[in-house]
CHARMM-style PDB file with segment names, atoms N, HN, CA, C and O in Angstrom:
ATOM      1  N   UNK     1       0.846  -1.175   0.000  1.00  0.00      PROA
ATOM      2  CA  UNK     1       0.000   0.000   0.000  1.00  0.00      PROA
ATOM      3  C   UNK     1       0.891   1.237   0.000  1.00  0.00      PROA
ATOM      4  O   UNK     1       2.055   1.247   0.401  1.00  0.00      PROA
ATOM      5  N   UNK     2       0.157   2.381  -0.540  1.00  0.00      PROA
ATOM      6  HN  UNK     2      -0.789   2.373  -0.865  1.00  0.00      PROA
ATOM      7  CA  UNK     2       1.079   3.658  -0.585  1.00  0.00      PROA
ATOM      8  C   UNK     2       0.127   5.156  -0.328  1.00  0.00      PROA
ATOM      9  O   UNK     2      -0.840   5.530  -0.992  1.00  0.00      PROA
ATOM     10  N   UNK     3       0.625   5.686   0.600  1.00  0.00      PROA
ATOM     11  HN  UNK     3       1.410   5.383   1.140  1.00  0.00      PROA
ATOM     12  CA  UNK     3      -0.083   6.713   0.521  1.00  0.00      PROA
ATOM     13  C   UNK     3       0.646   8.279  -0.455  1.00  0.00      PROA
ATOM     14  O   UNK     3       1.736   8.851  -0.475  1.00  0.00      PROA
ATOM     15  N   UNK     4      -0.639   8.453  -1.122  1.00  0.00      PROA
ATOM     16  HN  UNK     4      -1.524   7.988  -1.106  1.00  0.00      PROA
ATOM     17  CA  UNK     4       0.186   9.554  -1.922  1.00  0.00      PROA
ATOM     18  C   UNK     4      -0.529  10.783  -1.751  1.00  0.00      PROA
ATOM     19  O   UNK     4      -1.725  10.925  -1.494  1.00  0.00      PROA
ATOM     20  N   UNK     5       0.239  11.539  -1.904  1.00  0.00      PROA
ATOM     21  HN  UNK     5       1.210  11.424  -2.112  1.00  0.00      PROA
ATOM     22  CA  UNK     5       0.522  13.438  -1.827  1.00  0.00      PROA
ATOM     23  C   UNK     5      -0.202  14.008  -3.022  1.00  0.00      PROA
ATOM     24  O   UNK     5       0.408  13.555  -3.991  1.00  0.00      PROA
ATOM     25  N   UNK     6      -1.304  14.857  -3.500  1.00  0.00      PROA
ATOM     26  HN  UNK     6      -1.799  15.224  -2.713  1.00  0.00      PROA
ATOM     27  CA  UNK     6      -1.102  15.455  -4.519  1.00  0.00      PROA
ATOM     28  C   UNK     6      -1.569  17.204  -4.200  1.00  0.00      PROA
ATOM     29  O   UNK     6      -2.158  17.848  -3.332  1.00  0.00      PROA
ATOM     30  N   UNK     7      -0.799  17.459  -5.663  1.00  0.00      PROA
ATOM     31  HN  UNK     7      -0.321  16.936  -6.368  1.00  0.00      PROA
ATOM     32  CA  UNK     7      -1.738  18.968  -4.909  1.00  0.00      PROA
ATOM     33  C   UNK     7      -1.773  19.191  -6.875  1.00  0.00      PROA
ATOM     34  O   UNK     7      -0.965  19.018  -7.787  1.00  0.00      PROA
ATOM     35  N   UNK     8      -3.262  19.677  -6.748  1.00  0.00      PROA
ATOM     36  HN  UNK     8      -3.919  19.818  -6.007  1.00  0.00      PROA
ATOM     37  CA  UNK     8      -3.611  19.592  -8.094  1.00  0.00      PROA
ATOM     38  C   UNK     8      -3.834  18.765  -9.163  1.00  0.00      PROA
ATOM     39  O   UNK     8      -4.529  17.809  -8.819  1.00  0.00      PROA
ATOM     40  N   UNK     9      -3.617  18.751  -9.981  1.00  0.00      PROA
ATOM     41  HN  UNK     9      -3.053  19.528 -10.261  1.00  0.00      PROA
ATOM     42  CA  UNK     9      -3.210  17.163 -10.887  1.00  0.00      PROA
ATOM     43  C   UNK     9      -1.988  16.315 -10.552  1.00  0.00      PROA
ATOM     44  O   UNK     9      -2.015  15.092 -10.695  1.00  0.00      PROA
ATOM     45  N   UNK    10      -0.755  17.067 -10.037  1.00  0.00      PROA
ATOM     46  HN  UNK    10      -0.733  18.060  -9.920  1.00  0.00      PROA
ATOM     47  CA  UNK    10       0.478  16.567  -9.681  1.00  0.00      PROA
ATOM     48  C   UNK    10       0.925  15.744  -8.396  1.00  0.00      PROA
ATOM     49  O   UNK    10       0.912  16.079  -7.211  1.00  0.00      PROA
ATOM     50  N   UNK    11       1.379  14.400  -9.086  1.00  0.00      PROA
ATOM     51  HN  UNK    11       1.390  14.128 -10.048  1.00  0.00      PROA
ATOM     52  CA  UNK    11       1.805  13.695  -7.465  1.00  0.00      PROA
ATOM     53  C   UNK    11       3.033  14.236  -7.101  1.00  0.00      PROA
ATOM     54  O   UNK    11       3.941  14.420  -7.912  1.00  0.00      PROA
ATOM     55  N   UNK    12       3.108  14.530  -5.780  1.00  0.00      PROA
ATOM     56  HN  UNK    12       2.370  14.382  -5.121  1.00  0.00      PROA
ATOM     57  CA  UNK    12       4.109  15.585  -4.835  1.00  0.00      PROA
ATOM     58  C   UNK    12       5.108  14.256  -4.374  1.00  0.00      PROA
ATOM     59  O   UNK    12       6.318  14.264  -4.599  1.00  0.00      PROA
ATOM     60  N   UNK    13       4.385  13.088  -3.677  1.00  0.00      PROA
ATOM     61  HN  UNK    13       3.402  13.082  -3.494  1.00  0.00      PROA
ATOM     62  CA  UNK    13       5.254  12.074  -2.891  1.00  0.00      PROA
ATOM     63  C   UNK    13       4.629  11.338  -2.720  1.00  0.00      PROA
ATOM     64  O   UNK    13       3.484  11.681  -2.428  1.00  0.00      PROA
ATOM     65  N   UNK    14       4.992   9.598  -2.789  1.00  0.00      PROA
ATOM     66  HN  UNK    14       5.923   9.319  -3.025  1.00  0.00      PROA
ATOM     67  CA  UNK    14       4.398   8.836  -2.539  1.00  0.00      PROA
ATOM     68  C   UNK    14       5.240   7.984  -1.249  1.00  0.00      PROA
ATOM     69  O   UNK    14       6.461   8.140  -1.238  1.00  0.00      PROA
ATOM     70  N   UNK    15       4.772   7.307  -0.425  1.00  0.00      PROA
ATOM     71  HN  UNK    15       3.780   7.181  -0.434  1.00  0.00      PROA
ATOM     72  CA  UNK    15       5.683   7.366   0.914  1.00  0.00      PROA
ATOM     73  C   UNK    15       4.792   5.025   0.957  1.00  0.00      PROA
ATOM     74  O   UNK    15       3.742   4.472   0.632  1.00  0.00      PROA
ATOM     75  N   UNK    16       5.629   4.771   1.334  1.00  0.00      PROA
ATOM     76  HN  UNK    16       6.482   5.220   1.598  1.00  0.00      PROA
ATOM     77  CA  UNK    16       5.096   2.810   1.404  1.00  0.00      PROA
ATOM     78  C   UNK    16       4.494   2.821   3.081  1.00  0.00      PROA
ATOM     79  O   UNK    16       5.014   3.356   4.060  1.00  0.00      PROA
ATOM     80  N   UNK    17       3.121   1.968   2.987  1.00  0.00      PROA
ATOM     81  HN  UNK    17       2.698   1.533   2.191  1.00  0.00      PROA
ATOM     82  CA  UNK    17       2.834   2.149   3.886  1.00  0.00      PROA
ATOM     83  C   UNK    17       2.898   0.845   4.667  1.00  0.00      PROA
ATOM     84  O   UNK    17       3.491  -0.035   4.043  1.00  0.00      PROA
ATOM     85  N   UNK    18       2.429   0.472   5.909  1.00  0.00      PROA
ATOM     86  HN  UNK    18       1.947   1.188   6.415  1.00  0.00      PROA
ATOM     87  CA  UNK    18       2.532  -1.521   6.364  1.00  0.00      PROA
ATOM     88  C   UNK    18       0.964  -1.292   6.549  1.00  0.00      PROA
ATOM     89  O   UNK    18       0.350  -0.540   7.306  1.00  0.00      PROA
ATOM     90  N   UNK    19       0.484  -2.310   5.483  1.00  0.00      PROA
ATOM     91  HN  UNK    19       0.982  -2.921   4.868  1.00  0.00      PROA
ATOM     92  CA  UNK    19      -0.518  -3.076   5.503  1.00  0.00      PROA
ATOM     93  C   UNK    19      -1.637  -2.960   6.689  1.00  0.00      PROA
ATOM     94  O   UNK    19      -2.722  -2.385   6.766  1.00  0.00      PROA
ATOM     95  N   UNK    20      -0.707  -3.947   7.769  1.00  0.00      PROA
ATOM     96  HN  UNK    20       0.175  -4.414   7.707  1.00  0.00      PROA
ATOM     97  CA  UNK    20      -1.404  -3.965   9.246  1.00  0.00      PROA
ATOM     98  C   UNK    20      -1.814  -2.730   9.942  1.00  0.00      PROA
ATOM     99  O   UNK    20      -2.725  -2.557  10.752  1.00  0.00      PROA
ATOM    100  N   UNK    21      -0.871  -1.835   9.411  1.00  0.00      PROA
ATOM    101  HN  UNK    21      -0.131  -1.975   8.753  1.00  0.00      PROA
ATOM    102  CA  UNK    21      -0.855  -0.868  10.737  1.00  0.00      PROA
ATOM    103  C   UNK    21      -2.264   0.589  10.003  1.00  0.00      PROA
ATOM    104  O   UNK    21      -2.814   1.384  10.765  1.00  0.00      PROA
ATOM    105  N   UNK    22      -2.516   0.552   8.490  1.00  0.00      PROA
ATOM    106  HN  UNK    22      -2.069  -0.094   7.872  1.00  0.00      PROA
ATOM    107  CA  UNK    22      -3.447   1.222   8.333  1.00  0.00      PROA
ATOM    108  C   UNK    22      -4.449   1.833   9.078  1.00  0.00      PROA
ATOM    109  O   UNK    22      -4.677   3.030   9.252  1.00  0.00      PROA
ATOM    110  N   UNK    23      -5.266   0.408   9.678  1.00  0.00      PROA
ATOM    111  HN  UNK    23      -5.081  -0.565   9.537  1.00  0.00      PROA
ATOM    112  CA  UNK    23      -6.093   1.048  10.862  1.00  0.00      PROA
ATOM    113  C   UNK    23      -6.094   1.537  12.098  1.00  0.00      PROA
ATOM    114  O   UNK    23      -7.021   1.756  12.878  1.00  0.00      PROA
ATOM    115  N   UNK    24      -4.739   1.709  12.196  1.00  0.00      PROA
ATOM    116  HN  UNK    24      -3.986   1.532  11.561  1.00  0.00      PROA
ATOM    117  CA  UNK    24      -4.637   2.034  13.396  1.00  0.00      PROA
ATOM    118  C   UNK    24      -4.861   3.579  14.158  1.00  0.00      PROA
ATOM    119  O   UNK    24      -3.691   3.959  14.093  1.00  0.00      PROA
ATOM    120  N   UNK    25      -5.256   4.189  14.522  1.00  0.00      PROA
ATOM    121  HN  UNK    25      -6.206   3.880  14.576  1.00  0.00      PROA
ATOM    122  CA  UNK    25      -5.456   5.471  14.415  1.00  0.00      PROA
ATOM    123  C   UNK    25      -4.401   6.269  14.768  1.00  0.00      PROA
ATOM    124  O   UNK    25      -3.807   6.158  15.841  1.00  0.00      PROA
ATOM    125  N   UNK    26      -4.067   7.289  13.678  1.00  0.00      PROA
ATOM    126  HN  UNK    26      -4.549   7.379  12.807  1.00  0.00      PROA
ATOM    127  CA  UNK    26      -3.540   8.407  13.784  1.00  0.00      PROA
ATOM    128  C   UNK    26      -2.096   7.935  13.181  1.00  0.00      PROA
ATOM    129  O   UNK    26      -1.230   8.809  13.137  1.00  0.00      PROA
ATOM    130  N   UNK    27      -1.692   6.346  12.612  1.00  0.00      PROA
ATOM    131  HN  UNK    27      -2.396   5.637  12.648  1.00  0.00      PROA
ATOM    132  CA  UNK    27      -1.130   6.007  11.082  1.00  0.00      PROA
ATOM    133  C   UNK    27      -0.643   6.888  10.240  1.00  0.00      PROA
ATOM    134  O   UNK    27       0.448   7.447  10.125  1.00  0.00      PROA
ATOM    135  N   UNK    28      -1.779   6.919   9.592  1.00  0.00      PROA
ATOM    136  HN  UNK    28      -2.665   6.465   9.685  1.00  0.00      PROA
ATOM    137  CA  UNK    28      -1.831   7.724   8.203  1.00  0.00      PROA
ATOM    138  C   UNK    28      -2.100   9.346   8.574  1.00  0.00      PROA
ATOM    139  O   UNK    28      -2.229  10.045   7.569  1.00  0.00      PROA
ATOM    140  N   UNK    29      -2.187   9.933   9.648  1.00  0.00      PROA
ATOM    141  HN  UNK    29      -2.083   9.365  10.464  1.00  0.00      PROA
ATOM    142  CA  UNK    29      -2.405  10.903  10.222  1.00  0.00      PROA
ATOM    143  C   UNK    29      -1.149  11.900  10.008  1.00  0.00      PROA
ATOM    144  O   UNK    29      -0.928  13.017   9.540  1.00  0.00      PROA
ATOM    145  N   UNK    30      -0.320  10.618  10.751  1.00  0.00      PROA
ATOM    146  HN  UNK    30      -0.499   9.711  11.130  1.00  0.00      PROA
ATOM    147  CA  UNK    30       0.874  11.380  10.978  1.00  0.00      PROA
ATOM    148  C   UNK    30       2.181  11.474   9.739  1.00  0.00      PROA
ATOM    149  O   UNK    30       3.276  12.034   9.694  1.00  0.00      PROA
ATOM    150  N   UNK    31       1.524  10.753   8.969  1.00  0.00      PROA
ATOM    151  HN  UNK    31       0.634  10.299   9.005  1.00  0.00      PROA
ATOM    152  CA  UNK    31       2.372  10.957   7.452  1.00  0.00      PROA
ATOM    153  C   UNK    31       1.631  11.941   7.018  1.00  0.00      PROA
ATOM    154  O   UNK    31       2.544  12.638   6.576  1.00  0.00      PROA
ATOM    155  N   UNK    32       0.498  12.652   6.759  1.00  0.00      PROA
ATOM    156  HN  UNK    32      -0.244  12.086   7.118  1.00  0.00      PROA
ATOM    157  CA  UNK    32      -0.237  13.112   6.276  1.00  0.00      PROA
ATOM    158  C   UNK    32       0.444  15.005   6.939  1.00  0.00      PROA
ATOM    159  O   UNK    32       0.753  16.010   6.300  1.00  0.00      PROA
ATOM    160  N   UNK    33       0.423  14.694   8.522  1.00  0.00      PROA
ATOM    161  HN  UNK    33       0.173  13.877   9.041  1.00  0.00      PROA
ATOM    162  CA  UNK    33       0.919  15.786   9.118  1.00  0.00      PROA
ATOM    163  C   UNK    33       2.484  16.134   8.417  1.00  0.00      PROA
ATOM    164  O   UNK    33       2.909  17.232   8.058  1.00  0.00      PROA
ATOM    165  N   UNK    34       3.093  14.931   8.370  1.00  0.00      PROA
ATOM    166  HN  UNK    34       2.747  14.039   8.662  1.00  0.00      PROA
ATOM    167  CA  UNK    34       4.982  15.451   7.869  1.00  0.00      PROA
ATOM    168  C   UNK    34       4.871  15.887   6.374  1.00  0.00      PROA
ATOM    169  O   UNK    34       5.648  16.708   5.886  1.00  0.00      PROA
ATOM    170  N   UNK    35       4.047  15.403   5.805  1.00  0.00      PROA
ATOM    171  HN  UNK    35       3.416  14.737   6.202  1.00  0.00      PROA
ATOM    172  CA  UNK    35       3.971  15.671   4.513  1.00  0.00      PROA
ATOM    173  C   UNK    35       3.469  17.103   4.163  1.00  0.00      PROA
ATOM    174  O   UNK    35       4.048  17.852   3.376  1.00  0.00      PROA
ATOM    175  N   UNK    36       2.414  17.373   4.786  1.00  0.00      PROA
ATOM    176  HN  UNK    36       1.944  16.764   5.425  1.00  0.00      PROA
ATOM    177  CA  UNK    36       1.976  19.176   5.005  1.00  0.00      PROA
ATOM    178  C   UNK    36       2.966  20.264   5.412  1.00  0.00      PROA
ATOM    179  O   UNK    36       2.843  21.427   5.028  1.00  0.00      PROA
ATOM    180  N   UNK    37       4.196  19.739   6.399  1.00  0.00      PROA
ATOM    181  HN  UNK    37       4.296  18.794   6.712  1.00  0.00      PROA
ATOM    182  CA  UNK    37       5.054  20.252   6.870  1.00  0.00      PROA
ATOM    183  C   UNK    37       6.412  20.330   5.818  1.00  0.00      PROA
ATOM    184  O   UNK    37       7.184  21.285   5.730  1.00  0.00      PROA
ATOM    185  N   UNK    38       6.475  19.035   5.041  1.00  0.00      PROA
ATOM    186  HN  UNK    38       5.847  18.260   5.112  1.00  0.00      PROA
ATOM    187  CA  UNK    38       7.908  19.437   4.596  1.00  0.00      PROA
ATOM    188  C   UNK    38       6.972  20.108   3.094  1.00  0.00      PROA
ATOM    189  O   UNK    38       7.729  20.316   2.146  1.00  0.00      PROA
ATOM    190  N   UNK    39       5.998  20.324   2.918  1.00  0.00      PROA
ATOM    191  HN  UNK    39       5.383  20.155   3.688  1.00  0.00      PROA
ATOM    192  CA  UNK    39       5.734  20.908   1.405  1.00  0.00      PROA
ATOM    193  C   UNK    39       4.855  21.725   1.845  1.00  0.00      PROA
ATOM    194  O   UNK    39       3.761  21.799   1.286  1.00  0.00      PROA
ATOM    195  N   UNK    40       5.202  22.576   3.050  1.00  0.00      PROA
ATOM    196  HN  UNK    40       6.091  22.516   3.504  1.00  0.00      PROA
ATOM    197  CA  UNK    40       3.757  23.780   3.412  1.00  0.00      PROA
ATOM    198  C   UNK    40       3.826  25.040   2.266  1.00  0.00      PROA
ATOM    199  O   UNK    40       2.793  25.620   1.929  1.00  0.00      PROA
ATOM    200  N   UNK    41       5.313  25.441   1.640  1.00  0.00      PROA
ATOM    201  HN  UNK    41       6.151  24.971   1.913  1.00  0.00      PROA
ATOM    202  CA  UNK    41       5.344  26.163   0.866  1.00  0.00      PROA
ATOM    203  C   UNK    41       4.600  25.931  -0.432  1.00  0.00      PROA
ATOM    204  O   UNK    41       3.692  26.693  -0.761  1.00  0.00      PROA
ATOM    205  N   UNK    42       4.929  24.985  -1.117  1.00  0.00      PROA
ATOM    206  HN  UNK    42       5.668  24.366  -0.850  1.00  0.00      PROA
ATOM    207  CA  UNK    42       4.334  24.784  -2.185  1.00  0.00      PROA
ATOM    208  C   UNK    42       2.702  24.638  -1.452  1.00  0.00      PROA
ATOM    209  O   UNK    42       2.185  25.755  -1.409  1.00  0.00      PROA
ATOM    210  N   UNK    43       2.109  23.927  -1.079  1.00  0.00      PROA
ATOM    211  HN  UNK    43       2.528  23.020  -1.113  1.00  0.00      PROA
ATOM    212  CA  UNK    43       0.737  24.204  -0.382  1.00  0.00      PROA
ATOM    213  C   UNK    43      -0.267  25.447  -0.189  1.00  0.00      PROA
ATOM    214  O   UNK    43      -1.495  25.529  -0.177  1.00  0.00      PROA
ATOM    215  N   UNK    44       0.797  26.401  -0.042  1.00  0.00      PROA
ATOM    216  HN  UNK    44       1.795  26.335  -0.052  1.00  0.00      PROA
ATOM    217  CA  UNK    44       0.283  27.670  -0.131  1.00  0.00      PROA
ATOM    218  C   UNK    44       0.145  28.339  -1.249  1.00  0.00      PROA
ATOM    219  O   UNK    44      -0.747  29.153  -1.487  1.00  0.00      PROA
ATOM    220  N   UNK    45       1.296  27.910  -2.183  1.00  0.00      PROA
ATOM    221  HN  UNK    45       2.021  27.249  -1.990  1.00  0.00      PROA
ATOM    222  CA  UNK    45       0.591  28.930  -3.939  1.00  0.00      PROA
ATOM    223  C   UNK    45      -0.458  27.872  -4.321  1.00  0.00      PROA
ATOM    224  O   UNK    45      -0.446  27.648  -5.532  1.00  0.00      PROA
ATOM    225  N   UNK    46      -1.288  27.216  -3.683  1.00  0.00      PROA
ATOM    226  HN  UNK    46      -1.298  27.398  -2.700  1.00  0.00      PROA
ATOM    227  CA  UNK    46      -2.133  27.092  -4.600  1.00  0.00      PROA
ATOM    228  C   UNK    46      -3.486  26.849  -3.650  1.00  0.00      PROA
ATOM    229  O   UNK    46      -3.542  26.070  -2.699  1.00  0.00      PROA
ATOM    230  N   UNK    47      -4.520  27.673  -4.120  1.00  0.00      PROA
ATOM    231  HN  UNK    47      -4.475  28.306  -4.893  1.00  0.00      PROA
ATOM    232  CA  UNK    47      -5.794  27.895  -3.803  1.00  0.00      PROA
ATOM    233  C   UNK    47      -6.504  26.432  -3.212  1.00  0.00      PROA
ATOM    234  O   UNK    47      -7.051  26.697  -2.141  1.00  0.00      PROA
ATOM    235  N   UNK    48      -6.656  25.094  -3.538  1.00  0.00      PROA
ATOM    236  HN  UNK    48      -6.211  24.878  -4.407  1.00  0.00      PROA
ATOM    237  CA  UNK    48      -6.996  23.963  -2.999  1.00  0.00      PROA
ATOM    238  C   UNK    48      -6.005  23.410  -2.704  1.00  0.00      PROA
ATOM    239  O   UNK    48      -4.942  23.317  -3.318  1.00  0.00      PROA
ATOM    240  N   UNK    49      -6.589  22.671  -0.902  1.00  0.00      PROA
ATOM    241  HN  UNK    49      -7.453  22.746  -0.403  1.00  0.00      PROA
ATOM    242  CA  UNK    49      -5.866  21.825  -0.299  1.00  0.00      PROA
ATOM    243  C   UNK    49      -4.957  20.428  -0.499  1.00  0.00      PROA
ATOM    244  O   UNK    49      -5.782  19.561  -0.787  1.00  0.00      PROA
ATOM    245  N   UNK    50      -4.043  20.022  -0.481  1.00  0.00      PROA
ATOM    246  HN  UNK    50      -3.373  20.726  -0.247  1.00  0.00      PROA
ATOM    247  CA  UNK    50      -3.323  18.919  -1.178  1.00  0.00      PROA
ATOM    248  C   UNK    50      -4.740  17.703  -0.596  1.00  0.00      PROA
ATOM    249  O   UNK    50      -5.544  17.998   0.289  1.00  0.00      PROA
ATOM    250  N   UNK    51      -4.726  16.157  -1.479  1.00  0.00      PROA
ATOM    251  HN  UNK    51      -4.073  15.918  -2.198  1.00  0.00      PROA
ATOM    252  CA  UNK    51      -5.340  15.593  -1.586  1.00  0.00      PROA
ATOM    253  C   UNK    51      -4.432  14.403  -0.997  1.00  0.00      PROA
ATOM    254  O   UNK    51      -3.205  14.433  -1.082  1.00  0.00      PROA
ATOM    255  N   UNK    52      -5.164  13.323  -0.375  1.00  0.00      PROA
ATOM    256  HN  UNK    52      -6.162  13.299  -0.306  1.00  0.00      PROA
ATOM    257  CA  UNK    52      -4.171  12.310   0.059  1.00  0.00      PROA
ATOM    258  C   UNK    52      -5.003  10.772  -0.275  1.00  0.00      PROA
ATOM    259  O   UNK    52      -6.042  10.450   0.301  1.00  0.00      PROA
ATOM    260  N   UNK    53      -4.385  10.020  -1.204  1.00  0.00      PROA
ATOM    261  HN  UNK    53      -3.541  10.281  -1.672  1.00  0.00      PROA
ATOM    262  CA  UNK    53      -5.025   8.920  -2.112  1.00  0.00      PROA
ATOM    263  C   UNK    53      -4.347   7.586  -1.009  1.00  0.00      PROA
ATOM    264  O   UNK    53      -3.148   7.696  -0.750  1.00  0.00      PROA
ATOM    265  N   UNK    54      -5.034   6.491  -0.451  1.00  0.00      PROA
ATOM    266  HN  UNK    54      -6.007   6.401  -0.661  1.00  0.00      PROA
ATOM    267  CA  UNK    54      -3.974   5.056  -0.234  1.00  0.00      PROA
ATOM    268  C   UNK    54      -4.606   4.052  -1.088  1.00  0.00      PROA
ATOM    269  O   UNK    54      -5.754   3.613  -1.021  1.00  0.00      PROA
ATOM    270  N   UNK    55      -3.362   3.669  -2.165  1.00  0.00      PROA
ATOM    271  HN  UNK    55      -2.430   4.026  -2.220  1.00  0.00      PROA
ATOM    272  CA  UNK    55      -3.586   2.588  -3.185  1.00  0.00      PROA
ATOM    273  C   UNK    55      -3.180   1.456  -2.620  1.00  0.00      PROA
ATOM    274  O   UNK    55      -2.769   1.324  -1.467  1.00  0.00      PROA
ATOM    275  N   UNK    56      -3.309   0.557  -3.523  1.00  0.00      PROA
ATOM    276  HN  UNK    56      -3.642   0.664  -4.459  1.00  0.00      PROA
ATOM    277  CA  UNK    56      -2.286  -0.927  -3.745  1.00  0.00      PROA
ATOM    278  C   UNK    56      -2.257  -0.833  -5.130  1.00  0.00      PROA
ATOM    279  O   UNK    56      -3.169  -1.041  -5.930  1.00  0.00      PROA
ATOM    280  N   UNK    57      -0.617  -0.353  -5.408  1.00  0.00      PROA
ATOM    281  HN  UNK    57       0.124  -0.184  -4.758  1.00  0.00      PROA
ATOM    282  CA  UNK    57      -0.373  -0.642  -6.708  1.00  0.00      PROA
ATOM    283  C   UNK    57       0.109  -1.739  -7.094  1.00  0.00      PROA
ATOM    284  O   UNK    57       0.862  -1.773  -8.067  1.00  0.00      PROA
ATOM    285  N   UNK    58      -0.319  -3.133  -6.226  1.00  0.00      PROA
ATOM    286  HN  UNK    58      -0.930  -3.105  -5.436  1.00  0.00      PROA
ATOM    287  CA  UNK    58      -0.110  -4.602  -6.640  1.00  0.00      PROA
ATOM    288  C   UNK    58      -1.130  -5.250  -7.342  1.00  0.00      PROA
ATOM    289  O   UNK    58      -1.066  -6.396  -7.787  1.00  0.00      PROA
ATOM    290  N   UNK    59      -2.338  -4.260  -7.447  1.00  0.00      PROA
ATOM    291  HN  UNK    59      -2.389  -3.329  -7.086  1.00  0.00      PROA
ATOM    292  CA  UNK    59      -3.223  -4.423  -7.955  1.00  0.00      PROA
ATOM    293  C   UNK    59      -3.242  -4.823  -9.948  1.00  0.00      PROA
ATOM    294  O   UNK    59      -3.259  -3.896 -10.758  1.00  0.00      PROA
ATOM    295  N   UNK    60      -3.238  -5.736 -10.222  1.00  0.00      PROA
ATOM    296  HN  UNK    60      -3.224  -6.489  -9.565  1.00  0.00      PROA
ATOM    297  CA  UNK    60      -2.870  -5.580 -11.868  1.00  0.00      PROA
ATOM    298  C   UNK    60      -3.980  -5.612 -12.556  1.00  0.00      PROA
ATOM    299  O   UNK    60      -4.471  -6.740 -12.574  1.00  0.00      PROA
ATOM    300  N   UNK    61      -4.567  -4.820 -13.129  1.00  0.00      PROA
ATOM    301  HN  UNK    61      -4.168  -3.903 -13.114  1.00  0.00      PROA
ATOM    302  CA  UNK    61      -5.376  -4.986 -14.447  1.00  0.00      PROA
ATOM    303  C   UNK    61      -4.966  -5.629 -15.204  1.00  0.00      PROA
ATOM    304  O   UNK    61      -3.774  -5.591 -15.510  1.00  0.00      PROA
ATOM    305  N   UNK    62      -6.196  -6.768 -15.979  1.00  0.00      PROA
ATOM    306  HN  UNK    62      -7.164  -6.799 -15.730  1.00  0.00      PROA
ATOM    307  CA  UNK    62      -5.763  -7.536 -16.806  1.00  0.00      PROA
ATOM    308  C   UNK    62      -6.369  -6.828 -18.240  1.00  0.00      PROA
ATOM    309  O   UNK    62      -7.533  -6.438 -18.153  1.00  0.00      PROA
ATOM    310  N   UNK    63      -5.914  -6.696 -19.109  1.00  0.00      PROA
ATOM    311  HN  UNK    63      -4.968  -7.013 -19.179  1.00  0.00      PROA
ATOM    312  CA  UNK    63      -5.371  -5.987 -20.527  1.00  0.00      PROA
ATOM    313  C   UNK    63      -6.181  -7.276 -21.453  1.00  0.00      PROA
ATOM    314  O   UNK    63      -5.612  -8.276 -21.892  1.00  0.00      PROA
ATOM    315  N   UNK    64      -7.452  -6.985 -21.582  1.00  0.00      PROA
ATOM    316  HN  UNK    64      -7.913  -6.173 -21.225  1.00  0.00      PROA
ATOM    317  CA  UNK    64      -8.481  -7.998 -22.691  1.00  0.00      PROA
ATOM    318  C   UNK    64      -8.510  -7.307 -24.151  1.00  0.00      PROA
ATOM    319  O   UNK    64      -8.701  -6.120 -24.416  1.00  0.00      PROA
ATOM    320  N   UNK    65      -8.292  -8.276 -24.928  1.00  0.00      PROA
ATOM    321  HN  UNK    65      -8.137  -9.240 -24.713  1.00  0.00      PROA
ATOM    322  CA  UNK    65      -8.392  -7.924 -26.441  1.00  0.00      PROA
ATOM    323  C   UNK    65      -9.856  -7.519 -26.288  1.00  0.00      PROA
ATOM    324  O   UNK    65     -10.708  -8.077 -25.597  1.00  0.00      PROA
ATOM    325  N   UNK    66     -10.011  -6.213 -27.229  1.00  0.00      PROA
ATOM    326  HN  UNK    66      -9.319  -5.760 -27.790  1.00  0.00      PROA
ATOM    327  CA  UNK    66     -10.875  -5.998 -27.813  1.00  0.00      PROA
ATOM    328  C   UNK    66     -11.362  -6.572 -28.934  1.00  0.00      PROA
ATOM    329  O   UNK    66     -10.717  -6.522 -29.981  1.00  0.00      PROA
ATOM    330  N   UNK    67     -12.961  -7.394 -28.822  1.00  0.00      PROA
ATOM    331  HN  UNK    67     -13.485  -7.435 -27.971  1.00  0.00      PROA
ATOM    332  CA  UNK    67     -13.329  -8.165 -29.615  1.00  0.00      PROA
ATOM    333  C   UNK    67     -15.013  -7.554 -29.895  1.00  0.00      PROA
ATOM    334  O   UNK    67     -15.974  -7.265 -29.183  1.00  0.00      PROA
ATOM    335  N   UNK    68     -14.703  -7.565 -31.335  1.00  0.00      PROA
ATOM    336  HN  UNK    68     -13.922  -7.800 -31.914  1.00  0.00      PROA
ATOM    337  CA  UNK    68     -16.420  -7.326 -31.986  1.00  0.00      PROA
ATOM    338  C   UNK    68     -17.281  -8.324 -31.987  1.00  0.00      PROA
ATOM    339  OT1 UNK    68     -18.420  -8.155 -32.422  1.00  0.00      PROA
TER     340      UNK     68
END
């Protein structure tokens, strides 16, 4: 799993997260807090708040021929 940073269309940072510990409260909190902190500058030129996505990019789409 990965939690990622964006601000705007642009991903800022993506940081690996442990699985288990997701639910745990205040986790993802506190990446969320360091991440506001080391990019508060950039944060500020822009009018909306950065966005924070957690994937699994182990996830694979499977790629089907297109058939008529």
């Amino acid at each position: 799993m990965k939690l990622m940073m964006y601000i705007g269309n642009d991903l800022i940072e993506s940081i690996p997260l442990e699985l288990g510990r997701i639910s745990k409260p205040g986790y993802l909190g506190n990446f969320k807090r360091t991440l506001k902190m080391k990019y508060s500058e950039l944060i500020r030129q822009y009018s909306e708040p950065p966005e924070f996505l957690v994937i699994n990019p182990e996830i694979k789409k499977e790629n089907k021929p297109f058939s008529s």
